[in-house]
C-alpha positions as CSV (number, residue, x, y, z in Angstrom):
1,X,-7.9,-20.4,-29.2
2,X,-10.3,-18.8,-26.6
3,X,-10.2,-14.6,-27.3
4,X,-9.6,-12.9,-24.0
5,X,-12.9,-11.4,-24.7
6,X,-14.5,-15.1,-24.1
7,X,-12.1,-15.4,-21.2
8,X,-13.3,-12.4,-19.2
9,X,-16.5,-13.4,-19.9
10,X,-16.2,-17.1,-19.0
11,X,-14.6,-15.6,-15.3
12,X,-17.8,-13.3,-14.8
13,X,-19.8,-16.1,-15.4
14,X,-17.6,-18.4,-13.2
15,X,-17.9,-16.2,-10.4
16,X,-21.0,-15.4,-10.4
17,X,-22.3,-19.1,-9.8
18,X,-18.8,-19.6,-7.6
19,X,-17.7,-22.6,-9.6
20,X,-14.4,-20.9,-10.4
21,X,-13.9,-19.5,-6.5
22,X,-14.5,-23.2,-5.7
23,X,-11.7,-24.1,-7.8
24,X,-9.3,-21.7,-7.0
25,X,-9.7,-22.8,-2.9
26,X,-8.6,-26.0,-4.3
27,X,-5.2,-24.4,-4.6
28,X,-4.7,-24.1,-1.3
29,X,-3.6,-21.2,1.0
30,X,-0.5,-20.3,2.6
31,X,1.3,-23.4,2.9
32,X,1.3,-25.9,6.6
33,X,4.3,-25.4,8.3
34,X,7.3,-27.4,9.3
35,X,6.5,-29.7,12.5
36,X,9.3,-30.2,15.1
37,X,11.2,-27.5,17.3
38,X,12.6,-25.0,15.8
39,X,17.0,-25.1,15.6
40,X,19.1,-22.7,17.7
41,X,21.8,-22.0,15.4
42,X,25.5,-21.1,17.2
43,X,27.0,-19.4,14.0
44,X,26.6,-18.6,10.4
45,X,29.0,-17.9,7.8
46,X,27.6,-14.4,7.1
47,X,25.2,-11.9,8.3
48,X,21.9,-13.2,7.6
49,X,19.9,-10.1,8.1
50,X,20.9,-8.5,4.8
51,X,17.1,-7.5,4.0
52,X,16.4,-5.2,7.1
53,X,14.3,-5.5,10.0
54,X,10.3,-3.4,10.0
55,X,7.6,-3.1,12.0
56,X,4.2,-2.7,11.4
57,X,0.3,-2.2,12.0
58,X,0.7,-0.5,15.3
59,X,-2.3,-1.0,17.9
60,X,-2.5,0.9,21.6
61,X,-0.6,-2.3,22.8
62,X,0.8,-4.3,19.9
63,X,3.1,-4.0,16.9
64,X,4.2,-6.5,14.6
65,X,8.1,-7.2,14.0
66,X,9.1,-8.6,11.1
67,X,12.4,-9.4,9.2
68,X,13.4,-12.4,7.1
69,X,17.0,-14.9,7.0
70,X,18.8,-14.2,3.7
71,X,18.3,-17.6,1.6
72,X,22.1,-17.6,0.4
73,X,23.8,-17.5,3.9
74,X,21.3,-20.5,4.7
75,X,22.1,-21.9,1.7
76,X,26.1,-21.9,2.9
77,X,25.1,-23.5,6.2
78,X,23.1,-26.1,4.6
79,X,20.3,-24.7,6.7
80,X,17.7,-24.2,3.7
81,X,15.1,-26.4,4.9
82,X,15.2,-26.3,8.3
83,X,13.4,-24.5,11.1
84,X,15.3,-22.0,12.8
85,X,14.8,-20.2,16.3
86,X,15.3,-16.0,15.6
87,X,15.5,-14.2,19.0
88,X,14.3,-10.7,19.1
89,X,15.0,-8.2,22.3
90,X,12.5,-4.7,22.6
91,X,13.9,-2.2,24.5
92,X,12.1,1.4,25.5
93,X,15.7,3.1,24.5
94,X,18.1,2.7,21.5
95,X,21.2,1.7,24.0
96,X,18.9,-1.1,25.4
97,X,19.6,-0.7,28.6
98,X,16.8,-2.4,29.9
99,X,15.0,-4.8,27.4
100,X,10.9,-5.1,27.8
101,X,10.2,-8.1,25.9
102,X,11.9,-10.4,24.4
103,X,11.4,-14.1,22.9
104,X,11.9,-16.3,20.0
105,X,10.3,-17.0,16.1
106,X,10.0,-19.9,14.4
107,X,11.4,-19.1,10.6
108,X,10.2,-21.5,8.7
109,X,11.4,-22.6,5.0
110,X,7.5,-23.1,4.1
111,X,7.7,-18.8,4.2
112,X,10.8,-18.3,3.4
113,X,12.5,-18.1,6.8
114,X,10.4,-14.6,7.3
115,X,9.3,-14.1,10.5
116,X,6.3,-11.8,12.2
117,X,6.4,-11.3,16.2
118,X,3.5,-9.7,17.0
119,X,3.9,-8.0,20.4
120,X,1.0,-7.6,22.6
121,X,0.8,-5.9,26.3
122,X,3.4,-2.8,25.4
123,X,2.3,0.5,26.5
124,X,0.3,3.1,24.2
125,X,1.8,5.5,22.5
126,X,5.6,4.6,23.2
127,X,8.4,4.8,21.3
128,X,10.4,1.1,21.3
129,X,13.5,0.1,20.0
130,X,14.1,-3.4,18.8
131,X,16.3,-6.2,17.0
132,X,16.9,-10.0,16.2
133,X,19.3,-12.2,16.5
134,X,20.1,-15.8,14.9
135,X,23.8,-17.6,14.6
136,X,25.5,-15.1,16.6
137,X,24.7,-12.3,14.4
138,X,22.4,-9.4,15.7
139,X,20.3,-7.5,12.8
140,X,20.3,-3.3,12.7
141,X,18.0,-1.9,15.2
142,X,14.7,-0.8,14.4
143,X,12.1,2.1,15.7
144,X,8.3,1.7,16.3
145,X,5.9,3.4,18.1
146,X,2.4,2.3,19.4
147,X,-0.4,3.7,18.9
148,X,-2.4,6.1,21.5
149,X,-5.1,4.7,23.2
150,X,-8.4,4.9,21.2
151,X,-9.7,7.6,23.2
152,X,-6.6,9.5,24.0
153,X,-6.9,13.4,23.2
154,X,-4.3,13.5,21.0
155,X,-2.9,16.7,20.2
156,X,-0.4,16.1,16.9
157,X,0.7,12.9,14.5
158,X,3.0,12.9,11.8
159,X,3.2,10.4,9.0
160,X,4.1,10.2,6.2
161,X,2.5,8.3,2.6
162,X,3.7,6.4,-0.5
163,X,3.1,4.6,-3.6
164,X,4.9,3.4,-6.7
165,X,8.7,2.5,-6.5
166,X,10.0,1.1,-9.6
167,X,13.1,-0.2,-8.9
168,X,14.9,0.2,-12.5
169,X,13.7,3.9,-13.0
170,X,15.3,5.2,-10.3
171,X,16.8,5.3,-6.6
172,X,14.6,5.0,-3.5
173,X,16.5,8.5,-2.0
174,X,13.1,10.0,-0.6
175,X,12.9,6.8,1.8
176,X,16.7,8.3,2.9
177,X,15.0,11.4,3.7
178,X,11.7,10.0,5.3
179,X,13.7,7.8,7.4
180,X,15.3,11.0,8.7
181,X,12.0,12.5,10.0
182,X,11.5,9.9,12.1
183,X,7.2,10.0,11.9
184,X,4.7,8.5,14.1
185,X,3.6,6.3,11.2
186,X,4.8,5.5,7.6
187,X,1.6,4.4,5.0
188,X,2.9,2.7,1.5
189,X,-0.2,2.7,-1.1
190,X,0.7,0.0,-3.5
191,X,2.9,-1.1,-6.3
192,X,6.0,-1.6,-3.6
193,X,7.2,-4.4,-5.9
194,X,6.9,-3.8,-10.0
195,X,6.4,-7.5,-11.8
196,X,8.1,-6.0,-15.0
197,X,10.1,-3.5,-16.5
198,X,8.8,-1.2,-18.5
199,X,10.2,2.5,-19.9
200,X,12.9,3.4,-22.0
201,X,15.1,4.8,-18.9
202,X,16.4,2.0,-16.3
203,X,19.2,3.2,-14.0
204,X,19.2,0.3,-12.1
205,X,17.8,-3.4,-12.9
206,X,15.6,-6.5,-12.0
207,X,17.3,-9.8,-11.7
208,X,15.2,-11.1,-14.2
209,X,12.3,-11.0,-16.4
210,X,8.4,-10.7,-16.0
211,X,7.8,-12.8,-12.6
212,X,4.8,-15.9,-12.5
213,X,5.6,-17.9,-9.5
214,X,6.5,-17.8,-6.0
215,X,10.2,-18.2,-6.4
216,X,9.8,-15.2,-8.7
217,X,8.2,-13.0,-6.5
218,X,10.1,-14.1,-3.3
219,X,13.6,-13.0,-5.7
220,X,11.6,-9.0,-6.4
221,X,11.1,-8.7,-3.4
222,X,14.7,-9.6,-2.1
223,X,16.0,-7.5,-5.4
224,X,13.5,-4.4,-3.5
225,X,14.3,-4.9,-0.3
226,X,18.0,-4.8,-0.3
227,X,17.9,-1.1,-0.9
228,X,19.8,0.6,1.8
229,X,17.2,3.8,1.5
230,X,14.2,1.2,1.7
231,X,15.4,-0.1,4.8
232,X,16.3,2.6,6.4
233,X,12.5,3.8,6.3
234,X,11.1,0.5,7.6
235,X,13.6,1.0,10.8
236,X,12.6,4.4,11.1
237,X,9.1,4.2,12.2
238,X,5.8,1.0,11.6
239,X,4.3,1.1,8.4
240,X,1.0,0.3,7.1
241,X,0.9,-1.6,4.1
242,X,-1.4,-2.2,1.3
243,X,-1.2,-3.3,-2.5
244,X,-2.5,-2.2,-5.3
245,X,-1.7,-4.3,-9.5
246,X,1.9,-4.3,-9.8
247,X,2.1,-6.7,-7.0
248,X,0.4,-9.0,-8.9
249,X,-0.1,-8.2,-12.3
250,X,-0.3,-5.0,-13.9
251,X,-4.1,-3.2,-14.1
252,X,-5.7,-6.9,-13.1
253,X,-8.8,-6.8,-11.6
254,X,-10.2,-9.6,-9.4
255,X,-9.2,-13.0,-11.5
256,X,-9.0,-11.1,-14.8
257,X,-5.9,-10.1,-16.1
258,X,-4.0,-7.9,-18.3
259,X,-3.0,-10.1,-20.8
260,X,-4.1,-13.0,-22.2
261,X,-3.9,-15.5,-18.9
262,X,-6.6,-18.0,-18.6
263,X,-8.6,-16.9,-15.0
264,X,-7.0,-20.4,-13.3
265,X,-3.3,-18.9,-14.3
266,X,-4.1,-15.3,-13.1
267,X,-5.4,-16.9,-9.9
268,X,-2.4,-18.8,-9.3
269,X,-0.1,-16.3,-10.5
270,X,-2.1,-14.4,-7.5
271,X,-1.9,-17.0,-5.0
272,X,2.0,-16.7,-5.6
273,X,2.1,-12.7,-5.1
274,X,-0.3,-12.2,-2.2
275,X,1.9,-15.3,-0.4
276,X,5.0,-13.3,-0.8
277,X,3.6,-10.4,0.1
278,X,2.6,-11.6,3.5
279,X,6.2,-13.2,3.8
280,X,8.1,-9.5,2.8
281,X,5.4,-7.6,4.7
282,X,4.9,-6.5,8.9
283,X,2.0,-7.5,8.9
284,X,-0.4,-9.5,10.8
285,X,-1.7,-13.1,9.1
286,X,-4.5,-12.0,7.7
287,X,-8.1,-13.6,8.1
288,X,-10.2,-15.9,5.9
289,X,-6.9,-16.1,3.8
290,X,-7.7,-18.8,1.5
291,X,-5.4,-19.8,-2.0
292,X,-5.5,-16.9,-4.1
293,X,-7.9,-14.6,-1.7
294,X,-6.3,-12.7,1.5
295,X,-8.5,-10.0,2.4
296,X,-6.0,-7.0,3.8
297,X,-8.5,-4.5,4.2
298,X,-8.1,-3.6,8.1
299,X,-9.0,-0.1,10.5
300,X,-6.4,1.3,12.6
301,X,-7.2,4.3,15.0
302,X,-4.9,6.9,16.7
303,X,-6.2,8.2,19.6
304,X,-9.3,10.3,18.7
305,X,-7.8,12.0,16.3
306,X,-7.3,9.7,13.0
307,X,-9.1,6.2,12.5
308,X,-8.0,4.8,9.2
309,X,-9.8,2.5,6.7
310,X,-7.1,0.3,5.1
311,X,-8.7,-0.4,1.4
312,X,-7.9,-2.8,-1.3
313,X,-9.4,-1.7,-4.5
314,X,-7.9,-4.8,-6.7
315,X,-8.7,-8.3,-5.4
316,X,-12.4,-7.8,-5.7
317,X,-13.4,-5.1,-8.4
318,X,-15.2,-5.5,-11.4
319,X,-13.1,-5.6,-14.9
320,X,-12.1,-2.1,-16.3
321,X,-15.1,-0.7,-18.4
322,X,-14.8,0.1,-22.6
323,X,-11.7,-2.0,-22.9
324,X,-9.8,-0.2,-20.3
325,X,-7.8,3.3,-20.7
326,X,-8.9,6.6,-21.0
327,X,-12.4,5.9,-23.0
328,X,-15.9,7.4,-23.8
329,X,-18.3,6.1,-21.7
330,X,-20.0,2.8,-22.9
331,X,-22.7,0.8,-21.4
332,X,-20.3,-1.8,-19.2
333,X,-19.2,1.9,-17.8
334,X,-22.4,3.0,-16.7
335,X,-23.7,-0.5,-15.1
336,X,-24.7,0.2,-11.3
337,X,-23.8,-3.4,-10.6
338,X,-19.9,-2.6,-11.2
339,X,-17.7,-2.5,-8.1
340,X,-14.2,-1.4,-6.9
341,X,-14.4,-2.4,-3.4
342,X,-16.7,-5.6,-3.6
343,X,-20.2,-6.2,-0.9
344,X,-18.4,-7.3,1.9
345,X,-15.6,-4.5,2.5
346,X,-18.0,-2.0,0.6
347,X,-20.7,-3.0,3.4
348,X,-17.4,-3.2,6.2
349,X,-16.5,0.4,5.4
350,X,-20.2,1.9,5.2
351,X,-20.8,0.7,8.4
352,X,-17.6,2.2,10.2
353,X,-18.0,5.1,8.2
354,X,-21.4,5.6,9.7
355,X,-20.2,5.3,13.3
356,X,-17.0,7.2,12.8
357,X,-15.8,9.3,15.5
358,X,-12.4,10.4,15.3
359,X,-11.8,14.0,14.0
360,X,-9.9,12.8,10.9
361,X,-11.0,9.8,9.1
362,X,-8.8,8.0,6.6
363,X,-9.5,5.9,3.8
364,X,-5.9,4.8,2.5
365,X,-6.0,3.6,-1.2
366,X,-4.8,3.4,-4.2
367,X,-6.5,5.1,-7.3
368,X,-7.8,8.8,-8.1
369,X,-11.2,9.2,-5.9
370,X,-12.1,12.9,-7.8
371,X,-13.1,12.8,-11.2
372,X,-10.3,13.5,-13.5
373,X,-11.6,13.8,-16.4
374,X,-10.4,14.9,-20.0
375,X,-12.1,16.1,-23.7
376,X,-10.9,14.4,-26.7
377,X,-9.9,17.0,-29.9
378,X,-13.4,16.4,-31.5
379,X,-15.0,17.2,-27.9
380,X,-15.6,14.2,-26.5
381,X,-16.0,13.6,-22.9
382,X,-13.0,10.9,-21.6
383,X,-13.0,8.7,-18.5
384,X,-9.9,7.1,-17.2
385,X,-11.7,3.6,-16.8
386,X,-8.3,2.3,-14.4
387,X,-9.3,5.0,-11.6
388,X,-12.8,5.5,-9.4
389,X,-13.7,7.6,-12.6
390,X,-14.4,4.1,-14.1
391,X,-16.7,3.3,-11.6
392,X,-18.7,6.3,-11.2
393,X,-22.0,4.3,-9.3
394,X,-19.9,3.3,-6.5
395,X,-17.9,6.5,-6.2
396,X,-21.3,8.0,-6.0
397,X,-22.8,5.4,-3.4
398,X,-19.8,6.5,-1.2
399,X,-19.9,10.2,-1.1
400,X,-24.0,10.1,-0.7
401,X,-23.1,8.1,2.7
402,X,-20.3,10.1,3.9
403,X,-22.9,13.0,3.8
404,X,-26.0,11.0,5.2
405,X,-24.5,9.4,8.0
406,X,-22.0,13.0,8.1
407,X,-18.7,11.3,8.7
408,X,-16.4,13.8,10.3
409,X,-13.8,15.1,8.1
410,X,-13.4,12.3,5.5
411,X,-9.7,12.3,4.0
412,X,-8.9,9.8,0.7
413,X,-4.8,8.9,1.2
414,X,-4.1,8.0,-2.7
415,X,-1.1,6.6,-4.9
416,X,-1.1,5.2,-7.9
417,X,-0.6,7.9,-10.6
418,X,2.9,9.2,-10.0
419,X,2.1,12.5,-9.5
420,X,1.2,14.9,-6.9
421,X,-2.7,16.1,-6.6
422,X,-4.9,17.9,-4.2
423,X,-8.8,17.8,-4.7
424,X,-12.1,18.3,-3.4
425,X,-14.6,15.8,-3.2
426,X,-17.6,16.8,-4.3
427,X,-21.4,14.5,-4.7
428,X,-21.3,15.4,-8.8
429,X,-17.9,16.3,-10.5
430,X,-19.8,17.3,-12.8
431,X,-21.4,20.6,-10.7
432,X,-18.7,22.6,-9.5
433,X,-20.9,24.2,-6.8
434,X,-22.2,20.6,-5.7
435,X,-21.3,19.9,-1.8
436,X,-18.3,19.3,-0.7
437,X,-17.9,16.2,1.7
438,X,-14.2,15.5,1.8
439,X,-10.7,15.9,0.6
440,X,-8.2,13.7,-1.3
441,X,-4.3,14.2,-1.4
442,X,-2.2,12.3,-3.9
443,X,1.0,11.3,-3.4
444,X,3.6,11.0,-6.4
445,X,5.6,7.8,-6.7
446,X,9.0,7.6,-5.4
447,X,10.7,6.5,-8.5
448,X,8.1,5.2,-10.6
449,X,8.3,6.7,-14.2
450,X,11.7,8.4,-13.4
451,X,13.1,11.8,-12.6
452,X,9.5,13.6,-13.8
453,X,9.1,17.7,-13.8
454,X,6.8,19.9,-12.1
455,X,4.3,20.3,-14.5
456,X,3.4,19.6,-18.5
457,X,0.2,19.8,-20.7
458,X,-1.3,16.8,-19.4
459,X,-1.6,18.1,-15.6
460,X,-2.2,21.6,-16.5
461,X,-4.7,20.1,-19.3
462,X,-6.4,18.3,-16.5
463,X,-7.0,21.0,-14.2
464,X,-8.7,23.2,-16.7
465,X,-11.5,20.4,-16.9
466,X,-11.6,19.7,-13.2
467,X,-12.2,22.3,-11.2
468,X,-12.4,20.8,-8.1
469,X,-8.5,19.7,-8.4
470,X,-6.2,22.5,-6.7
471,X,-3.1,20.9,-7.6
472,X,-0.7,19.4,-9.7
473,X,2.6,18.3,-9.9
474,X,4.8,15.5,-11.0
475,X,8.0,15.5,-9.4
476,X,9.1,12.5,-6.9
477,X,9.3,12.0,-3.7
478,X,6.4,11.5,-0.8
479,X,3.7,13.5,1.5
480,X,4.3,14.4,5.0
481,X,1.2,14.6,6.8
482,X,0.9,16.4,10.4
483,X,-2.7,16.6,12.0
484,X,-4.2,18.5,15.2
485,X,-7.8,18.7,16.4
486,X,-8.2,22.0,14.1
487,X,-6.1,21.0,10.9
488,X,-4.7,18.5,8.5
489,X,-1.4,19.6,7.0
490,X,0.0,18.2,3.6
491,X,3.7,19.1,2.8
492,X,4.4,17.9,-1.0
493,X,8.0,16.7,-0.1
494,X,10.1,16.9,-4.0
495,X,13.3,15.6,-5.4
496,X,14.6,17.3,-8.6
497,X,16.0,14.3,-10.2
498,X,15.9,10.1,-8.9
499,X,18.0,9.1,-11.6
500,X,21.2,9.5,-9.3
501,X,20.9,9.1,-6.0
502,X,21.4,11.8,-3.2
503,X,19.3,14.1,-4.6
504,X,18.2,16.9,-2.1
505,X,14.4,17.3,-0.9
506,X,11.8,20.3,-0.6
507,X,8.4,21.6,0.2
508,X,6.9,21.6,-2.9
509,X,3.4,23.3,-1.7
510,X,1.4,22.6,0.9
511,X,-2.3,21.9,1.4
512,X,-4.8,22.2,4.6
513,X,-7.8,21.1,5.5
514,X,-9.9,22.1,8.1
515,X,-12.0,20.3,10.7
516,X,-15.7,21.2,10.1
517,X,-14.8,23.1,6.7
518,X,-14.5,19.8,4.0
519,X,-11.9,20.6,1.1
520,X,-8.5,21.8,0.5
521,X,-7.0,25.1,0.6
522,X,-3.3,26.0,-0.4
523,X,-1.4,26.9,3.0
């Protein structure tokens, strides 16, 4: 049997000459959908809007709403393969009183009877109310908000940023409290779906085992989604959306996976996940989708004062170096050629990057930018190979440009790691007196890993070798970010415990950054 050393090997190979991209377009892409008008359904045996209702990707004049018909009340009507009209009504209050917009969707079986209304023509920065309505039955109501016009002097936006909820380690109670604050925006890192279970501790549990195919995925995602907390965060405010592995497969890179899947299997296997997570996501269609590739990476702006660069540091990076893990460096490690981002969203973000105007600009992604770094007992230098640590020439490549070109105020958004950091960025981790050109916040997972504690050896362990990380902490819970023209605030929201739900939230610490003055500084 081929070794999975062979394998990996075969798929560089394969993709380097494009035979193996060729075959995996032969897959096909999201699927052609049902031809014929769409049904106006009188009643239905249940409420079919049992997953929620979000919006999403907000521009100056256009959000997208999404929600999706629950497959078993469909199932009741006999209605699982047809086409079914969904109404949705926007209104600019929560009594809607007068409604703005309002039209129908097409929910078609091909994606699962999900549906996406993207709005255009609203009015910038405006607070809208909205909800759907199929069979008689009216869904909750949701709140979005648009974005300010591009050049808008915008005095103050709140949002708020997560990663990393593993359903069967804990509950989701930090999106109860998020969905209280009612933010501008809501930013979700990755790993929002986790394909397996994993850990000794599972309060709660997956309705079944290690998903493959699309019918597996779709059933996660329905299993995630049916959290009350969940939902009430997407009806609190649009989210941005991005993934990082555990929506596919866990630490995969590009069409290499974990385990020992064959390339065409991982691709598939992708095909499947990035399908449903278009169909579970507000998001727009994306471009240049084709089988298992659907580039997400996107740029949203907020007034002059945030633009962010939406990143996806999975689909197109280079295999973990040394064999993956924390490692010694090897030669794979230190090979220039190695990339995270891939040429065409690399090139995409150097070129906005270099043009950047906003006071605050945002790359949201998943993994540890600053070096984070650890010594072995017998001395020996260790690099976490899963992390931008791995990749230490395009790490490099990027902070040299956000100085040249002198991007105002870079800001890296990152998940991942389940565990709260601050850091500064500088062009070598390895001088601590090296410049400074930006500032990262980590965000801890909201259930990932379980109830967690403040601190341990590893973080404090950490910190000794990196002293260009201010913080650590590894509670749960998310970040609430608040920005003006002169500062960036970070409050480190923490629950004591996810293991039961209802747990109260706090202010762990809080970190600033200020415009002009790159780095982070404890409020």
């Amino acid at each position: 049997m081929t070794t999975l050393r062979s394998r990996r090997e075969f798929l560089r190979l394969s993709l380097h000459y494009g035979s193996l991209l060729t075959s995996a377009m032969a897959l096909g892409g999201l699927p052609a959908l049902s031809h014929g008008a769409a049904r106006r359904i009188s009643s239905l045996p249940a409420d079919p809007f049992t997953l929620g209702v979000a919006s999403g990707d907000p521009t100056p004049d256009s959000v997208v709403l999404w929600t999706r018909l629950a497959n078993s009340v469909l199932q009741q009507a006999g209605l699982q393969e047809a086409v079914i009209a969904t109404a949705f009504e926007v209104s600019d209050s929560a009594n809607f009183n007068r409604i703005v917009r309002s039209g129908e969707i097409a929910a078609t079986p091909e994606l699962g009877h999900s549906t996406h209304a993207e709005l255009r023509g609203l009015t910038p920065d405006t607070t809208y109310y909205y909800r759907w309505r199929v069979g008689g039955v009216t869904s909750p109501v949701g709140r979005t908000k648009t974005a300010p016009a591009a050049s808008a002097n915008l005095e103050e936006f709140r949002f708020a940023f997560a990663s990393c909820q593993q359903y069967e380690h804990g509950f989701f109670t930090a999106y109860q409290h998020m969905a209280e604050e009612e933010f501008d925006l809501i930013v979700h890192l990755g790993d929002y779906i986790y394909e397996s279970s994993w850990g000794e501790v599972l309060v709660r549990h997956h309705e079944g085992p290690e998903i493959i195919g699309l019918g597996d995925y779709r059933n996660r995602y329905i299993t995630y989604k049916s959290d009350p907390d969940l939902q009430a965060a997407h009806a609190s405010a649009p989210w941005v959306v991005t993934w990082d592995d555990h929506e596919v497969d866990n630490n995969y890179a590009a069409g290499m996976a974990e385990d020992d899947q064959t390339p065409e299997q991982l691709l598939r296997r992708r095909m499947a996940a990035y399908q449903a997570f278009y169909e579970f996501m507000p998001i727009r269609l994306p471009v240049g989708r084709q089988g298992p590739n659907m580039p997400i990476h996107r740029r949203l702006r907020f007034g002059n004062l945030m633009e962010m660069s939406v990143l996806d540091t999975r689909q197109y990076r280079s295999d973990q170096a040394c064999g993956d893990g924390r490692k010694p460096s090897c030669a794979a490690h230190q090979d220039s050629n190695r990339t995270l981002l891939g040429e065409a969203q690399r090139d995409w973000l150097f070129q906005h990057l270099a043009t950047a105007d906003a006071t605050w600009n945002v790359m949201a992604q998943q993994i540890m930018m600053a070096g984070l770094r650890s010594v072995s007992t017998d001395g020996e230098q260790l690099w976490p190979m899963d992390i931008w640590d791995g990749y230490p020439h395009e790490r490099s490549a990027l902070l040299n440009h956000l100085d040249a070109v002198g991007t105002p105020n870079p800001v890296v958004l990152t998940g991942d790691i389940h565990s709260n950091w601050a850091a500064n960025l500088h062009l070598d981790f390895d001088a601590p007196n090296s410049k400074i050109v930006g500032s990262e916040f980590v965000g801890t997972s909201i259930s990932s890993g379980g109830d967690g504690q403040d601190s341990n050896d590893y973080g404090s362990g950490l910190l000794a070798n990196n002293p260009h990380v201010k913080f650590y902490n590894a509670q749960r819970g998310y970040v609430a970010a608040t920005l003006t023209p002169q500062l960036w605030r970070s409050d480190y929201k923490v629950m004591p415990y996810v293991t039961e739900a209802g747990a109260p939230i706090s202010v762990r610490k809080t970190f600033v950054a200020e415009a002009g003055n790159p780095g982070v500084q404890e409020a």
